[in-house]
C-alpha positions in Angstrom: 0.0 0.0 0.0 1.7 3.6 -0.9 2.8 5.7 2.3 0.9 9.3 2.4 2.0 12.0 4.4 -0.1 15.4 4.9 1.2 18.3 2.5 -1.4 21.2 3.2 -4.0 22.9 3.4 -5.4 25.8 0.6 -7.3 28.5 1.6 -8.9 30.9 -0.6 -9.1 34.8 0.2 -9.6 37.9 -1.3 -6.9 39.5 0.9 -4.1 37.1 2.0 -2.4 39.2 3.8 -5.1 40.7 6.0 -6.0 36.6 6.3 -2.3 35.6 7.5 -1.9 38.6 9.4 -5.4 36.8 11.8 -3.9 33.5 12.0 0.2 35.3 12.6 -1.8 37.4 15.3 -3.9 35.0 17.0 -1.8 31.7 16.7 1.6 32.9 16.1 1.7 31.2 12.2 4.9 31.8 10.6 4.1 34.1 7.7 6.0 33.0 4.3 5.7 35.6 1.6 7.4 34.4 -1.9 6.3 35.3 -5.6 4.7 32.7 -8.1 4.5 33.1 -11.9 6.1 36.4 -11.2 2.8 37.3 -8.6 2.8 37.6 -4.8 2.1 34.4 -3.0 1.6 34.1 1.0 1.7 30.6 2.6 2.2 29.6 6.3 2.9 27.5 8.9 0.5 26.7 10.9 1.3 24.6 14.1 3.6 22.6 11.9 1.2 22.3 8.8 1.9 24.6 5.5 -1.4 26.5 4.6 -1.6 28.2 1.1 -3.7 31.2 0.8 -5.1 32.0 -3.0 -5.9 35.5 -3.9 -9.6 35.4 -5.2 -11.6 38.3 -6.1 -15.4 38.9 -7.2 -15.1 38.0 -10.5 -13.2 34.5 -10.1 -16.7 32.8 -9.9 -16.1 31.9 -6.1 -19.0 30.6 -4.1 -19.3 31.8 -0.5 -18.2 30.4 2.7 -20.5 27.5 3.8 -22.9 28.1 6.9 -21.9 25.7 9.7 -22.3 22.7 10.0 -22.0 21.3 6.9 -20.5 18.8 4.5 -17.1 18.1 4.0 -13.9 19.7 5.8 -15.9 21.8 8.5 -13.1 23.1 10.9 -9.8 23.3 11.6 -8.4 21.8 15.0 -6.1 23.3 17.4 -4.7 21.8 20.5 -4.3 24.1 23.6 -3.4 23.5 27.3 -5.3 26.0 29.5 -8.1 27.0 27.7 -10.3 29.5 29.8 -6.9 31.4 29.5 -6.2 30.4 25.8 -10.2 31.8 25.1 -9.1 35.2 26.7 -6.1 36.2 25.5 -7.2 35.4 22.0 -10.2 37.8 23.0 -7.7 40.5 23.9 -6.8 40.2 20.2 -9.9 40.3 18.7 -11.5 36.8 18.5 -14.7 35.9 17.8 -15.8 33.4 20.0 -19.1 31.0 18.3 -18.8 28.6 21.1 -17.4 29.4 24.5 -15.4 27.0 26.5 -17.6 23.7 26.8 -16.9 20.5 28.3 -17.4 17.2 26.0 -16.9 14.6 28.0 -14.3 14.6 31.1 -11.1 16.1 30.5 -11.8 17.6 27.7 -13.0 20.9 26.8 -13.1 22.6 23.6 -14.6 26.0 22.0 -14.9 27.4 18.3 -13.9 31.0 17.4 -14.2 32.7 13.7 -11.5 32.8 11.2 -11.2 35.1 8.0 -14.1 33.7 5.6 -15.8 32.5 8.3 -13.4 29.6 8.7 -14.3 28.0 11.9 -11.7 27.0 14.4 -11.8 24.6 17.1 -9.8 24.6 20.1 -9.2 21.6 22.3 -7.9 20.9 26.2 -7.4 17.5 26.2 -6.0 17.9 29.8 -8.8 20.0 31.0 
């Protein structure tokens, strides 16, 4: 059976800057700015995983952000020790919270906050 590894992720944004500048702000993502076909081009890391951010505008026949829940990849997952603390200081940046710090089962407690283009973002204490 072939090995696979995980590459990245692709996001699409009609400002990639203003979106890495969220996720280098609230998650401290390495920024990596680089051209591509002779055109700007910003990737990151992301907690150890490269996310590519593609420049779209209103006339590249884009479809909106899906309302959540839905089908398909719904949320990217972030682990975090101490998260009533975690939840705040992202707060003190500018986070929007959709879910506040919840308790799924013992020990562990998540909460969801809003990225650029309504990406959702889950946190998780597994040692909560």
């Amino acid at each position: 059976m072939a090995t696979f590894k995980f590459d990245h992720i692709h996001l699409r944004s009609p400002s990639p800057e203003d979106t890495a500048a969220f996720y280098e702000r609230m998650f401290d993502a390495e920024v990596i700015r680089s051209t591509q076909s002779g055109k700007p081009r910003v990737d990151m890391n992301l907690c150890g995983q490269m996310v590519f951010i593609a420049r779209v505008g209103p006339d590249d026949g884009i479809a909106d952000a899906p309302q959540q829940p839905h089908m398909g990849l719904e949320h990217l997952g972030l682990i975090v020790t101490g998260i009533d603390d975690v939840v705040a200081e992202l707060k003190t940046k500018g986070a929007e919270f959709t879910m506040e710090p919840t308790t799924i089962r013992p020990g562990t407690r998540i909460a969801f906050l809003r990225g650029p283009e309504d990406v959702s973002i889950e946190l998780v204490d597994r040692n909560a």
